[in-house]
PDB file of N, H, CA, C and O in Angstrom:
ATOM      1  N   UNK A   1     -20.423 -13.694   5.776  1.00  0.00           N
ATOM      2  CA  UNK A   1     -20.665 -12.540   4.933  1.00  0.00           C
ATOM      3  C   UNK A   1     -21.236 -13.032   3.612  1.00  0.00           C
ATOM      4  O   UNK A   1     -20.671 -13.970   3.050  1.00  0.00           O
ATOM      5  N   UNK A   2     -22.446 -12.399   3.010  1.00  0.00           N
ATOM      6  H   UNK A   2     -22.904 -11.637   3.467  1.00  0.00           H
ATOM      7  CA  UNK A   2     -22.759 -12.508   1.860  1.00  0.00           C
ATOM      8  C   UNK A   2     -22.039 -12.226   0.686  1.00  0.00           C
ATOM      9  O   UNK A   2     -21.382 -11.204   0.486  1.00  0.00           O
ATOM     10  N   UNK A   3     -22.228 -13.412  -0.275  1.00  0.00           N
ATOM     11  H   UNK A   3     -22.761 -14.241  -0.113  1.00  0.00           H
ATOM     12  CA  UNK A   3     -20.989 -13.442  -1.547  1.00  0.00           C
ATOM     13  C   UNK A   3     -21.075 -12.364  -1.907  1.00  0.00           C
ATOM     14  O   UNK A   3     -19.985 -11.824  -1.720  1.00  0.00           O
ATOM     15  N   UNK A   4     -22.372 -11.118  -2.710  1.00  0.00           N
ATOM     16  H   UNK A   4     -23.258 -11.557  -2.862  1.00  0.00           H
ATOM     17  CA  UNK A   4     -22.001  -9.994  -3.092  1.00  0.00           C
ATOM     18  C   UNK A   4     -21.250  -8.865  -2.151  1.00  0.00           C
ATOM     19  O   UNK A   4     -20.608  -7.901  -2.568  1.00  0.00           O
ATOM     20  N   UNK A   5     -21.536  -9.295  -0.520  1.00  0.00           N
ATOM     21  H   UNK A   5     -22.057 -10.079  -0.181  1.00  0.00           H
ATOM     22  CA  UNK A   5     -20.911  -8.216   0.433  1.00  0.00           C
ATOM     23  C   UNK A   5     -19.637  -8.459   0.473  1.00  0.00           C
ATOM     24  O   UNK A   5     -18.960  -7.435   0.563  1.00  0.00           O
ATOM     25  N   UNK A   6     -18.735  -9.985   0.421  1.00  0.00           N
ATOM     26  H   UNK A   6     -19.285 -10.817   0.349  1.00  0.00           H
ATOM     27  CA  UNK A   6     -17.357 -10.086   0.543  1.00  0.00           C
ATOM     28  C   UNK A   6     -16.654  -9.623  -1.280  1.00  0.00           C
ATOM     29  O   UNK A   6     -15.436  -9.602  -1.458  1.00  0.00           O
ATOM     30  N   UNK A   7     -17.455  -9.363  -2.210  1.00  0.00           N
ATOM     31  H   UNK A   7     -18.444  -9.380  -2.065  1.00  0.00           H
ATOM     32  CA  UNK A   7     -16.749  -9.007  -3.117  1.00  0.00           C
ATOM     33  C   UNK A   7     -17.075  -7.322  -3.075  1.00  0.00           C
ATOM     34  O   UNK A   7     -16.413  -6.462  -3.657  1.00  0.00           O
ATOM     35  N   UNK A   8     -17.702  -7.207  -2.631  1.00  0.00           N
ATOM     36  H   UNK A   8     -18.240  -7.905  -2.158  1.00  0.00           H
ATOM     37  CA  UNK A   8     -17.509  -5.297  -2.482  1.00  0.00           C
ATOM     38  C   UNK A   8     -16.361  -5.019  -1.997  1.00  0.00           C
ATOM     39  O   UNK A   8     -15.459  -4.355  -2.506  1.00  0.00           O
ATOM     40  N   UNK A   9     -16.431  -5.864  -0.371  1.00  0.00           N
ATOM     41  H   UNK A   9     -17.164  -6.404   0.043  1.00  0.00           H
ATOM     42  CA  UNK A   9     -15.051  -5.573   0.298  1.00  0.00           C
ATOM     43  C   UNK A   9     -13.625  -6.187  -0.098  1.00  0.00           C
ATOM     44  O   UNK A   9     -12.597  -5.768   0.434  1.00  0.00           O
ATOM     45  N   UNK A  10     -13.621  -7.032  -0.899  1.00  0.00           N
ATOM     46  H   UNK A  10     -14.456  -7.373  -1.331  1.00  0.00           H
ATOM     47  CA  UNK A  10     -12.373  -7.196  -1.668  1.00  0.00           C
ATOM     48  C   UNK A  10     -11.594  -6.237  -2.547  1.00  0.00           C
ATOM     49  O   UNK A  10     -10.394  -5.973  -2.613  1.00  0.00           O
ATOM     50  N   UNK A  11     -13.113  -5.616  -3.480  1.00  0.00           N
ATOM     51  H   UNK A  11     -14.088  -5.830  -3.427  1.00  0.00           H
ATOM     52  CA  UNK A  11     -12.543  -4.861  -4.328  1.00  0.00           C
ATOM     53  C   UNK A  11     -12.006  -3.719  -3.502  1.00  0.00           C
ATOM     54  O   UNK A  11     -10.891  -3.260  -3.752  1.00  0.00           O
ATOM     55  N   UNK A  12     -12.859  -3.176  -2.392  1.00  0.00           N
ATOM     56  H   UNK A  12     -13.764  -3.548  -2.189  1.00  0.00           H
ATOM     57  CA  UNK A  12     -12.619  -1.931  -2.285  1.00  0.00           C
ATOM     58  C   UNK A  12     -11.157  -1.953  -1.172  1.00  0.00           C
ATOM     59  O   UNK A  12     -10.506  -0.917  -1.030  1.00  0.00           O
ATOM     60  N   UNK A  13     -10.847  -2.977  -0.592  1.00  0.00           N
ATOM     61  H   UNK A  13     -11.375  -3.818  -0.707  1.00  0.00           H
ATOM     62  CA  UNK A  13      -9.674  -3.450  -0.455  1.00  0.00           C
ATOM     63  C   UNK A  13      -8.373  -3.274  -1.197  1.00  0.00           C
ATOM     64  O   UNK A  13      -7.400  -2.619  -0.825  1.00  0.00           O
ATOM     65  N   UNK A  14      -8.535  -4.045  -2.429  1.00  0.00           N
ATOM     66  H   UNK A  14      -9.326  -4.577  -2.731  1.00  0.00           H
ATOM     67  CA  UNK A  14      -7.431  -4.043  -3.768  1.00  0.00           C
ATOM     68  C   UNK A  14      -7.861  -2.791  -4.057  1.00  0.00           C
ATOM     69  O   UNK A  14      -7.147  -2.608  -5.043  1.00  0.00           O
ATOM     70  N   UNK A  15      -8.598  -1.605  -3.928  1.00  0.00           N
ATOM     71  H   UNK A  15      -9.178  -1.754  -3.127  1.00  0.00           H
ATOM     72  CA  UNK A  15      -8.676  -0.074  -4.995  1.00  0.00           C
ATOM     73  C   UNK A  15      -7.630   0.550  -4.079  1.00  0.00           C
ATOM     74  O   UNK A  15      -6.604   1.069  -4.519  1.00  0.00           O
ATOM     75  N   UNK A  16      -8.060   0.447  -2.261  1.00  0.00           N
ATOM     76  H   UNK A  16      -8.893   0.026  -1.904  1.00  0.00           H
ATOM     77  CA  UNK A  16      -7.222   1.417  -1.480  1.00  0.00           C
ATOM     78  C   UNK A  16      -5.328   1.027  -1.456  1.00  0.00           C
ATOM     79  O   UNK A  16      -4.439   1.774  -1.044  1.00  0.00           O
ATOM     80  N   UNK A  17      -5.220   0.012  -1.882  1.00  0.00           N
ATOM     81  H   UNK A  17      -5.942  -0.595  -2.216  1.00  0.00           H
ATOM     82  CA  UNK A  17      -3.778  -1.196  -1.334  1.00  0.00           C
ATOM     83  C   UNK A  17      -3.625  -0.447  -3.089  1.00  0.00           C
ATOM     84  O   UNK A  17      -2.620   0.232  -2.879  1.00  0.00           O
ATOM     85  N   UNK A  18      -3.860  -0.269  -4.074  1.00  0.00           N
ATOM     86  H   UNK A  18      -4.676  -0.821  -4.244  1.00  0.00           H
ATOM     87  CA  UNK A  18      -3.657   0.121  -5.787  1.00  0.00           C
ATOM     88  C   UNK A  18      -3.099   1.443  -4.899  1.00  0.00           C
ATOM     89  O   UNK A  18      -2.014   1.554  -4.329  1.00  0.00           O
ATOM     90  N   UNK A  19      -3.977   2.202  -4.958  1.00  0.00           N
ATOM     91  H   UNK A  19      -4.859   2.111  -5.421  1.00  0.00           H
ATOM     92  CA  UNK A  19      -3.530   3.615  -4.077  1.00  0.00           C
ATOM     93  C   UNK A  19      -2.916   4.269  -3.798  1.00  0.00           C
ATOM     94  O   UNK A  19      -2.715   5.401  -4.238  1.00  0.00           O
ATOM     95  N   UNK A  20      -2.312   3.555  -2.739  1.00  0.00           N
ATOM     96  H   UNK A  20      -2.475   2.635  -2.382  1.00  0.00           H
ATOM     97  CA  UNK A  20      -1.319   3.436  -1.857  1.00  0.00           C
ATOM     98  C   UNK A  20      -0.177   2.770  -2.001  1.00  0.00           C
ATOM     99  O   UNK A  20       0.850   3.104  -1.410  1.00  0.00           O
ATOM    100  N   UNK A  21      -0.243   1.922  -2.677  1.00  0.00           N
ATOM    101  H   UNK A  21      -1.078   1.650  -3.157  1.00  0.00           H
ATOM    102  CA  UNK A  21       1.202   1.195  -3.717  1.00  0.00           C
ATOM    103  C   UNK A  21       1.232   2.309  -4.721  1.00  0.00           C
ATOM    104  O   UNK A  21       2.282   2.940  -4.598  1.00  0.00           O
ATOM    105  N   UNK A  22       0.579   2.705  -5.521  1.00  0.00           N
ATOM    106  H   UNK A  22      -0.274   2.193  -5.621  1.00  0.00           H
ATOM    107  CA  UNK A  22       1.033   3.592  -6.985  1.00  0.00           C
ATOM    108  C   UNK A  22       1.461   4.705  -6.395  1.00  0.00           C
ATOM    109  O   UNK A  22       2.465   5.241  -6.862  1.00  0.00           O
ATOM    110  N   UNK A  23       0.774   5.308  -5.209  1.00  0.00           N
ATOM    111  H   UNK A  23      -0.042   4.872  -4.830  1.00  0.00           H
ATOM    112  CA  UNK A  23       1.908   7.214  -4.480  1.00  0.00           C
ATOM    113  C   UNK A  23       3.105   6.342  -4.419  1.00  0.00           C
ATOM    114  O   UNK A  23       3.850   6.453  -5.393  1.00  0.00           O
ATOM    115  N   UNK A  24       3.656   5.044  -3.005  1.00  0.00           N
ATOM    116  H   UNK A  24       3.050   4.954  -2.214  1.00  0.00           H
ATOM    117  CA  UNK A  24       4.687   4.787  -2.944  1.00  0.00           C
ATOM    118  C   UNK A  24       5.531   4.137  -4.183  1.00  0.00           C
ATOM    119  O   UNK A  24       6.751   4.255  -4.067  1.00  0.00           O
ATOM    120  N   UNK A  25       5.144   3.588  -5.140  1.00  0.00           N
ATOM    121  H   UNK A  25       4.153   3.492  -5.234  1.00  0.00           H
ATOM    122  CA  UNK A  25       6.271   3.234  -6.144  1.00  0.00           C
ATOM    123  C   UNK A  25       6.316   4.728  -6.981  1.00  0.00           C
ATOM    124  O   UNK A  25       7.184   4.791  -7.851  1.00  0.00           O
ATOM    125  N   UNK A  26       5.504   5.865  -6.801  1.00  0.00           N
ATOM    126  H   UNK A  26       4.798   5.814  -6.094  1.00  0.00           H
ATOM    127  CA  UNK A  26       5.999   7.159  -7.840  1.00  0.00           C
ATOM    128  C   UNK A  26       6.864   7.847  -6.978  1.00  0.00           C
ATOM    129  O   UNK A  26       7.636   8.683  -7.446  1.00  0.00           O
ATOM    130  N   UNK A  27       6.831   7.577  -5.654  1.00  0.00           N
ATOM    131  H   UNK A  27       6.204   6.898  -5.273  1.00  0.00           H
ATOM    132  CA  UNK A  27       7.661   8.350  -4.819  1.00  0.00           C
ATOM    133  C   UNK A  27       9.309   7.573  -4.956  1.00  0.00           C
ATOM    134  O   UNK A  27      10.431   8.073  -4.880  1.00  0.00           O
ATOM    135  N   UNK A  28       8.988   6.568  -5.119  1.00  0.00           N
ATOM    136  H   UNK A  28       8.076   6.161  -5.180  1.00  0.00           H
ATOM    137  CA  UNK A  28      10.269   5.450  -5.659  1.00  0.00           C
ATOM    138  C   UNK A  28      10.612   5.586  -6.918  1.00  0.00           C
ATOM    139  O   UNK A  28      11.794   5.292  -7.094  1.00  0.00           O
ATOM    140  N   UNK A  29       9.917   5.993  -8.099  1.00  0.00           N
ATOM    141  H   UNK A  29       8.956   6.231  -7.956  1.00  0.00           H
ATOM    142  CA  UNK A  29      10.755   6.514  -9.065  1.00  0.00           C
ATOM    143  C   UNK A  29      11.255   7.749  -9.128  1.00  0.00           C
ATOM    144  O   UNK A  29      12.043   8.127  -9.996  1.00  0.00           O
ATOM    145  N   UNK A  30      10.687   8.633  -7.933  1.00  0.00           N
ATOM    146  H   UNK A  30      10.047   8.326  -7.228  1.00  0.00           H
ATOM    147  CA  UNK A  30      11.449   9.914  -8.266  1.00  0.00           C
ATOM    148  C   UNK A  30      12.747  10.047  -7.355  1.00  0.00           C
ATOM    149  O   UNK A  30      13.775  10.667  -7.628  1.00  0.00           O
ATOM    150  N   UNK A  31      12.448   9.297  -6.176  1.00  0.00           N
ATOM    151  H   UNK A  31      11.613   8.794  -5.954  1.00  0.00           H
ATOM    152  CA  UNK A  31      14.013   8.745  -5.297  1.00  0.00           C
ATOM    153  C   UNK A  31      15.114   8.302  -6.355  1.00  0.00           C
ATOM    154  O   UNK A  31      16.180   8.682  -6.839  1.00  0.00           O
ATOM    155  N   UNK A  32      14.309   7.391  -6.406  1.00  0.00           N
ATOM    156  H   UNK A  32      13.443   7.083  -6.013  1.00  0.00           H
ATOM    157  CA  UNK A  32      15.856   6.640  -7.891  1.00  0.00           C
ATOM    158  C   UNK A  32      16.180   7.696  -8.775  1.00  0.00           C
ATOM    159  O   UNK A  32      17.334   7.777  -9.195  1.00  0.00           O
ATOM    160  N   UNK A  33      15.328   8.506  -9.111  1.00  0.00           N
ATOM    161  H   UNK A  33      14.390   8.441  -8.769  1.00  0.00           H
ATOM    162  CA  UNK A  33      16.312   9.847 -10.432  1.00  0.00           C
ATOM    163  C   UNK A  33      16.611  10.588  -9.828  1.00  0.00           C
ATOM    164  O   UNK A  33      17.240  11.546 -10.277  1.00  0.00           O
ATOM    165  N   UNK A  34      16.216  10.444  -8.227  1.00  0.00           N
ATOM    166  H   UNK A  34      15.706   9.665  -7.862  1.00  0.00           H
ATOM    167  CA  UNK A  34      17.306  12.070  -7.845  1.00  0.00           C
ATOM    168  C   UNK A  34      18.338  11.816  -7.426  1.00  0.00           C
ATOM    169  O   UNK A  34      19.171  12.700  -7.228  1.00  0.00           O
ATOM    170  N   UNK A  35      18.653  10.067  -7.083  1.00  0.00           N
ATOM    171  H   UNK A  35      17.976   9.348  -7.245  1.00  0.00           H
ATOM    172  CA  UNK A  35      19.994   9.246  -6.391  1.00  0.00           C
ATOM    173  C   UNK A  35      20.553   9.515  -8.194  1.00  0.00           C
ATOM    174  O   UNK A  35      21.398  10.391  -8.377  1.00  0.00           O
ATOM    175  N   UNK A  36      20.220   9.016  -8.953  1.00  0.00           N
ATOM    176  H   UNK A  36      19.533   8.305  -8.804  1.00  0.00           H
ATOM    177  CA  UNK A  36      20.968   8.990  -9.894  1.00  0.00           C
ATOM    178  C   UNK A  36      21.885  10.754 -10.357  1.00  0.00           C
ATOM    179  O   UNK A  36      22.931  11.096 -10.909  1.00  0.00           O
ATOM    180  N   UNK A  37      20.818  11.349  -9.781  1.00  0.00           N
ATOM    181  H   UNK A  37      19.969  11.071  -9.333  1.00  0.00           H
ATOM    182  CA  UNK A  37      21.396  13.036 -10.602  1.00  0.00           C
ATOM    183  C   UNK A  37      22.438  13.151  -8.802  1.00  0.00           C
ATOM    184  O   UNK A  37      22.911  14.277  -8.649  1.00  0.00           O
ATOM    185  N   UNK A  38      22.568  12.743  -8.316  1.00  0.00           N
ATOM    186  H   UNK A  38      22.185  11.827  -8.440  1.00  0.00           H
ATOM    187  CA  UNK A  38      23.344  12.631  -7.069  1.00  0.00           C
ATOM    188  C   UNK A  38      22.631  13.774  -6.048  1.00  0.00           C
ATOM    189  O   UNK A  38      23.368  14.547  -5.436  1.00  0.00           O
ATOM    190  N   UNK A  39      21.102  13.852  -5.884  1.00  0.00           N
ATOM    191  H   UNK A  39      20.503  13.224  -6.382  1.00  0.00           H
ATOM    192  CA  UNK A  39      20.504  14.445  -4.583  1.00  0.00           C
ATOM    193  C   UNK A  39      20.267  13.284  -3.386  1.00  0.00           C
ATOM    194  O   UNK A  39      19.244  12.821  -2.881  1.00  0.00           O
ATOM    195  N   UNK A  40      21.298  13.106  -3.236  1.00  0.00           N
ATOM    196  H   UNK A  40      22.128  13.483  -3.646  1.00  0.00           H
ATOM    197  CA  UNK A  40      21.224  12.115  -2.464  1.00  0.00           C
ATOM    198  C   UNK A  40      20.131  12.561  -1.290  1.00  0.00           C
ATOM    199  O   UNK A  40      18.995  12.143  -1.065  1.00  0.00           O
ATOM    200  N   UNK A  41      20.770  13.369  -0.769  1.00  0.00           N
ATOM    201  H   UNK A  41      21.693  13.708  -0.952  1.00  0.00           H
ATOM    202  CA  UNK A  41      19.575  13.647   0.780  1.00  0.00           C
ATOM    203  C   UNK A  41      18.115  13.759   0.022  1.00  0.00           C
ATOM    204  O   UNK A  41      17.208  12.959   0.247  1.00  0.00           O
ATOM    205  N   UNK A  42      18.040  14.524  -0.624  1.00  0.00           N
ATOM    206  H   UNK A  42      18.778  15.175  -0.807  1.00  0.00           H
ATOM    207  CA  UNK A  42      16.352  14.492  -1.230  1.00  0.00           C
ATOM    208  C   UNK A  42      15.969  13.182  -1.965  1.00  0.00           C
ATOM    209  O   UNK A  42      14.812  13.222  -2.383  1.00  0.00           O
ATOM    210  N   UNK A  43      16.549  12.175  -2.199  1.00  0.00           N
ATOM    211  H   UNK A  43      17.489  12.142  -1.860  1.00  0.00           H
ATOM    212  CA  UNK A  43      16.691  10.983  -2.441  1.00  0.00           C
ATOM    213  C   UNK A  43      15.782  10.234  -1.178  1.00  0.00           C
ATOM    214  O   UNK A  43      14.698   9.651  -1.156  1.00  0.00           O
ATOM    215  N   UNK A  44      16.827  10.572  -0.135  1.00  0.00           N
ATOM    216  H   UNK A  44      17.708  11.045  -0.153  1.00  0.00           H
ATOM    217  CA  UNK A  44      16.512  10.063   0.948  1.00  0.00           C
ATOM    218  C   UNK A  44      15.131  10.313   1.442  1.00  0.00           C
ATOM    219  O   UNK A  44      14.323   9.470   1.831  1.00  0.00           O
ATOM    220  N   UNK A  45      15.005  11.448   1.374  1.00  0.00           N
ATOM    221  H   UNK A  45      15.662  12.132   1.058  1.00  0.00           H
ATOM    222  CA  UNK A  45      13.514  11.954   1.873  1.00  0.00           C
ATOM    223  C   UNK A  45      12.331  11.426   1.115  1.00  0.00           C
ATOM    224  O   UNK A  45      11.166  11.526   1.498  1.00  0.00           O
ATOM    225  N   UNK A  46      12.717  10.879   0.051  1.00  0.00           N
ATOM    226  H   UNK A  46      13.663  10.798  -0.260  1.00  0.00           H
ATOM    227  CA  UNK A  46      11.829  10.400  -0.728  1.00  0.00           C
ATOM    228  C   UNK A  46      11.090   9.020  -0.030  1.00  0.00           C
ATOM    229  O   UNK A  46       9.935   8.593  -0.045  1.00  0.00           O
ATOM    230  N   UNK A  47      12.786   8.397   0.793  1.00  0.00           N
ATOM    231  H   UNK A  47      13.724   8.743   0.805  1.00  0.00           H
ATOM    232  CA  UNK A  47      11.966   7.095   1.167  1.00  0.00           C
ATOM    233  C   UNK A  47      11.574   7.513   2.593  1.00  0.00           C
ATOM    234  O   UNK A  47      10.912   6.612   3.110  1.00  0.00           O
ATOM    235  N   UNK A  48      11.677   8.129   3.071  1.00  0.00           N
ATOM    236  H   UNK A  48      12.214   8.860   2.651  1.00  0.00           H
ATOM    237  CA  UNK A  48      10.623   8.961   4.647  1.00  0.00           C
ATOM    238  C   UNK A  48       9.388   9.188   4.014  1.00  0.00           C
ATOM    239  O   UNK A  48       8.439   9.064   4.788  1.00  0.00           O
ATOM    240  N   UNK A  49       9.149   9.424   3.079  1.00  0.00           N
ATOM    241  H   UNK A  49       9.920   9.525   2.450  1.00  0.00           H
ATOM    242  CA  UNK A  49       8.253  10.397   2.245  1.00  0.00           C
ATOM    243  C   UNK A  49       6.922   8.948   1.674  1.00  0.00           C
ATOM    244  O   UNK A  49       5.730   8.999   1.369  1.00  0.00           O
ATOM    245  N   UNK A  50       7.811   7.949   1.756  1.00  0.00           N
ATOM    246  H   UNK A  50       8.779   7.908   2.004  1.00  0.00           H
ATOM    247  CA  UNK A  50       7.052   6.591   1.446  1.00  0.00           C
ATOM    248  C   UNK A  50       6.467   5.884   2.569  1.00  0.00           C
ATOM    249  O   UNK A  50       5.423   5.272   2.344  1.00  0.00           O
ATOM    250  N   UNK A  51       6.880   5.865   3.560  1.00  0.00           N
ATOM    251  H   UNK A  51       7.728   6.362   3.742  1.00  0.00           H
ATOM    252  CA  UNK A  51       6.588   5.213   5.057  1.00  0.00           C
ATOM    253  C   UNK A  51       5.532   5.108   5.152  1.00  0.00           C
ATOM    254  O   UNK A  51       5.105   3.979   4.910  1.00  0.00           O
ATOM    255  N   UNK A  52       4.744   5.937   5.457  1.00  0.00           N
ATOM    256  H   UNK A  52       5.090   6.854   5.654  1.00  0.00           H
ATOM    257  CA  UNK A  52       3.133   6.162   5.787  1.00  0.00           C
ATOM    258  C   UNK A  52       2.530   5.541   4.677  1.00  0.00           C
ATOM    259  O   UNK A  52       1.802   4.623   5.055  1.00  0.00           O
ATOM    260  N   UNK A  53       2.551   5.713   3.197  1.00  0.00           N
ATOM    261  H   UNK A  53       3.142   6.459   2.891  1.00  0.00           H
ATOM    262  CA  UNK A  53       2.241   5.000   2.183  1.00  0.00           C
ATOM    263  C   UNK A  53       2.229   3.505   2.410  1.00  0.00           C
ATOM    264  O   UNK A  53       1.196   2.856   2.249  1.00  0.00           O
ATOM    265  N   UNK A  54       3.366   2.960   2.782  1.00  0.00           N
ATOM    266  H   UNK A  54       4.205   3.487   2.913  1.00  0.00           H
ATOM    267  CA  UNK A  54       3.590   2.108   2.844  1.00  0.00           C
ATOM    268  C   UNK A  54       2.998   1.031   4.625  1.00  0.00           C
ATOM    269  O   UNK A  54       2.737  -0.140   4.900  1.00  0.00           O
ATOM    270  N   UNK A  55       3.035   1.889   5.100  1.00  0.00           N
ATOM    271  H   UNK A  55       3.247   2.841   4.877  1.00  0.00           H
ATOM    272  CA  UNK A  55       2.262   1.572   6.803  1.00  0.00           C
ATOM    273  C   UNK A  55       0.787   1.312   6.445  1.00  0.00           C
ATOM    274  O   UNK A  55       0.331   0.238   6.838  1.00  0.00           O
ATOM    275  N   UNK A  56       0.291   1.813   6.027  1.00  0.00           N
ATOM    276  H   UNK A  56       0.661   2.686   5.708  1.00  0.00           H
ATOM    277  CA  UNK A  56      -1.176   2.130   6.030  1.00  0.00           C
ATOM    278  C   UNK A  56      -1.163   0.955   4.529  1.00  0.00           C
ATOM    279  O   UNK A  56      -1.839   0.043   5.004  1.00  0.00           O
ATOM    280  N   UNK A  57      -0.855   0.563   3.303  1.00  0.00           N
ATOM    281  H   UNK A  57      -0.306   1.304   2.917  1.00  0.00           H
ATOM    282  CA  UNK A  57      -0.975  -0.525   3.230  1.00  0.00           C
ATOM    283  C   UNK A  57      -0.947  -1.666   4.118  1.00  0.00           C
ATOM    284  O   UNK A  57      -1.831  -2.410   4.542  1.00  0.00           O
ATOM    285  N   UNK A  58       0.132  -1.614   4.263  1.00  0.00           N
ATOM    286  H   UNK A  58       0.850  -1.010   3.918  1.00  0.00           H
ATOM    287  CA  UNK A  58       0.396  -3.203   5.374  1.00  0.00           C
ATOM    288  C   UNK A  58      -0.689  -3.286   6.637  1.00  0.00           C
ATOM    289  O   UNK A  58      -0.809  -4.276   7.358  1.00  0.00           O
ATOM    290  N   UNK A  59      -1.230  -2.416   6.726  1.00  0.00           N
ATOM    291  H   UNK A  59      -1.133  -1.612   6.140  1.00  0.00           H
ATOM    292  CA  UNK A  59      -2.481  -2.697   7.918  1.00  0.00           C
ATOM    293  C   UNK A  59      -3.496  -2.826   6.914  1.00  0.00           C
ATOM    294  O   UNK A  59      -4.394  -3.551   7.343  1.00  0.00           O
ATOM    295  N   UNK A  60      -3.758  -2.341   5.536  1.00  0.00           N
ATOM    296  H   UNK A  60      -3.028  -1.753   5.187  1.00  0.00           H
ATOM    297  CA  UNK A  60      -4.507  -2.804   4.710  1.00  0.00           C
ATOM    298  C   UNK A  60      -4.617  -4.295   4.720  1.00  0.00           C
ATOM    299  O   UNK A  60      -5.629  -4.896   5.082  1.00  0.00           O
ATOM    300  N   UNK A  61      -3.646  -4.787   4.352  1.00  0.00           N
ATOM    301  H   UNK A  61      -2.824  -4.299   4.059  1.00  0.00           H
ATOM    302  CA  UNK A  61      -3.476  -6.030   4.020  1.00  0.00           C
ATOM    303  C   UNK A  61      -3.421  -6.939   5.262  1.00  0.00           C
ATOM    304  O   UNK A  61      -3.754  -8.124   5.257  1.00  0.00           O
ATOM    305  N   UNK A  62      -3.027  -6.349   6.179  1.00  0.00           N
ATOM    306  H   UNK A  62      -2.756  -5.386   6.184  1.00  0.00           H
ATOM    307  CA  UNK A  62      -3.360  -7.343   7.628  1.00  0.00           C
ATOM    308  C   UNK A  62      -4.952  -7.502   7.959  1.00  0.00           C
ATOM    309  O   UNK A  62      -5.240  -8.528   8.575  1.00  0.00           O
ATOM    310  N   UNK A  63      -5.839  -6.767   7.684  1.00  0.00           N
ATOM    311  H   UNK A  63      -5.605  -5.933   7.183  1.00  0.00           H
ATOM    312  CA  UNK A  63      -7.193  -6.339   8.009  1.00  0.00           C
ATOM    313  C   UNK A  63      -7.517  -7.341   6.931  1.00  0.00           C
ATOM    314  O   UNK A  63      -7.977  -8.372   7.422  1.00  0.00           O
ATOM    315  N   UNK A  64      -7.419  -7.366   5.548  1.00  0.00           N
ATOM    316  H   UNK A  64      -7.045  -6.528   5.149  1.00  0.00           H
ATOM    317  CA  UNK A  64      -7.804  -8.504   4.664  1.00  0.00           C
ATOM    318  C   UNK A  64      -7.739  -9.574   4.947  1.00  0.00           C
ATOM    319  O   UNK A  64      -8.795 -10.206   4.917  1.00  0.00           O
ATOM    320  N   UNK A  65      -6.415 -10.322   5.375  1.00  0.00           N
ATOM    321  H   UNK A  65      -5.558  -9.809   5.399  1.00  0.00           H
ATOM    322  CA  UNK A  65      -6.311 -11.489   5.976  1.00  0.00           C
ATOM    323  C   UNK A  65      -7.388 -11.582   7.373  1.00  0.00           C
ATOM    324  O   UNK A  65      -8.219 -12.475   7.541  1.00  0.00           O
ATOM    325  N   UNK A  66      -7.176 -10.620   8.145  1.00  0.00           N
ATOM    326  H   UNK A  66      -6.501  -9.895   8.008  1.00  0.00           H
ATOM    327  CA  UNK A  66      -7.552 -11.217   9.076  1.00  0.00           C
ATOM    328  C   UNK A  66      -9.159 -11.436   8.805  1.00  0.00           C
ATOM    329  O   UNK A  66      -9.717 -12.414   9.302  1.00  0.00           O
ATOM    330  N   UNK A  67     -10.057 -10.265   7.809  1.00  0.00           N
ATOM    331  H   UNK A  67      -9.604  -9.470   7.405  1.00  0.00           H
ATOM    332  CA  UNK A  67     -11.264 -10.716   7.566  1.00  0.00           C
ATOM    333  C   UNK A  67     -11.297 -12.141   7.401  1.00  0.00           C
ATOM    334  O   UNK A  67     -12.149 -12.802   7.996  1.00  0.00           O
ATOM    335  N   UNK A  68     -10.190 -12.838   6.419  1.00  0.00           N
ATOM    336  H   UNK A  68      -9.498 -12.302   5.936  1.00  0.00           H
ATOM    337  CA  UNK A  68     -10.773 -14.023   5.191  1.00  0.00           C
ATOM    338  C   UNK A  68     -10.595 -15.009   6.350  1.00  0.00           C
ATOM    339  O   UNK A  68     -11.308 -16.011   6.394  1.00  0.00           O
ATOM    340  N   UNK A  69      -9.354 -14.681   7.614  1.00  0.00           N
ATOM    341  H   UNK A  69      -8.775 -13.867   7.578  1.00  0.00           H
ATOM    342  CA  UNK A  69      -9.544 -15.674   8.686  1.00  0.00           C
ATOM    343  C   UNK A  69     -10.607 -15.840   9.242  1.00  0.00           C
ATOM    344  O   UNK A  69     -10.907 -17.032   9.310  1.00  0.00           O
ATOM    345  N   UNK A  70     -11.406 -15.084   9.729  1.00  0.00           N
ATOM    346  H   UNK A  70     -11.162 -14.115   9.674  1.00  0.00           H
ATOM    347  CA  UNK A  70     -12.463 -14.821  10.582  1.00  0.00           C
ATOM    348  C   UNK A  70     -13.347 -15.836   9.897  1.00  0.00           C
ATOM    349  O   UNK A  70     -13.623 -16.917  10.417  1.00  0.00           O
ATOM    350  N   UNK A  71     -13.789 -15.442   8.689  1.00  0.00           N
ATOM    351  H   UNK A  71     -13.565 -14.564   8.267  1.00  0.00           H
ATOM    352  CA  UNK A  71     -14.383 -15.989   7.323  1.00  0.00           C
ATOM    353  C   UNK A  71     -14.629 -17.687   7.635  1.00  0.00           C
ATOM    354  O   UNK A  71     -15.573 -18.386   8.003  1.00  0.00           O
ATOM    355  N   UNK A  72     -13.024 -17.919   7.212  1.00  0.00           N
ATOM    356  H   UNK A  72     -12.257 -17.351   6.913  1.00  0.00           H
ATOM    357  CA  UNK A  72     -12.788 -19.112   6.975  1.00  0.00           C
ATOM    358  C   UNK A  72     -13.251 -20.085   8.422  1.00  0.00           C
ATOM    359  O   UNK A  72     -13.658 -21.246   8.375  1.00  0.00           O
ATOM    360  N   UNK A  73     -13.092 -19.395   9.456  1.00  0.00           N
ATOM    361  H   UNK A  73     -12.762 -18.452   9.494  1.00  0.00           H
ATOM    362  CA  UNK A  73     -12.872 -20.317  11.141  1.00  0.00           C
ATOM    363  C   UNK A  73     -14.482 -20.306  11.250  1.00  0.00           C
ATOM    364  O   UNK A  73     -14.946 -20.542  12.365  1.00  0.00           O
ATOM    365  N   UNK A  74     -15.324 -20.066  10.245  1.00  0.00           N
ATOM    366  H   UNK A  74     -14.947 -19.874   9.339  1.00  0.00           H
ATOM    367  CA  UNK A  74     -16.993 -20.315  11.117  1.00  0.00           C
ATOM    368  C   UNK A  74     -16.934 -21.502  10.368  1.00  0.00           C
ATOM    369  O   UNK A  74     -17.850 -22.322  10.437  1.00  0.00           O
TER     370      UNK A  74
END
């Protein structure tokens, strides 16, 4: 891959993985203040409510690696 084409796809990599980390850690600060005011069950739902956030990173980040492998093995 060409140096300007692997830094497009880096960035636009780190913008979607920013994303998708900042919904799931706001969904994690509003879990933690509703455990604290004792909503516990809506607490809970908060971290159901993160999953997918958090799924769809981690295949983000598996897809990165596996590009820079691909990359690296020619």
């Amino acid at each position: 891959m060409a140096s300007e084409d692997r830094t497009i796809v880096i960035k636009l990599f780190l913008r979607d993985l920013k994303i998708l980390l900042t919904e799931a850690s706001g969904l994690a600060s509003i879990g933690s203040s509703l455990v604290e005011a004792g909503a516990t069950e809506e607490a809970l739902q908060k971290i159901f409510d993160m999953e997918p956030f958090l799924h769809d990173a981690r295949t983000l980040l598996n897809a990165a690696v596996l590009q820079y492998r691909r990359e690296t093995e020619r």
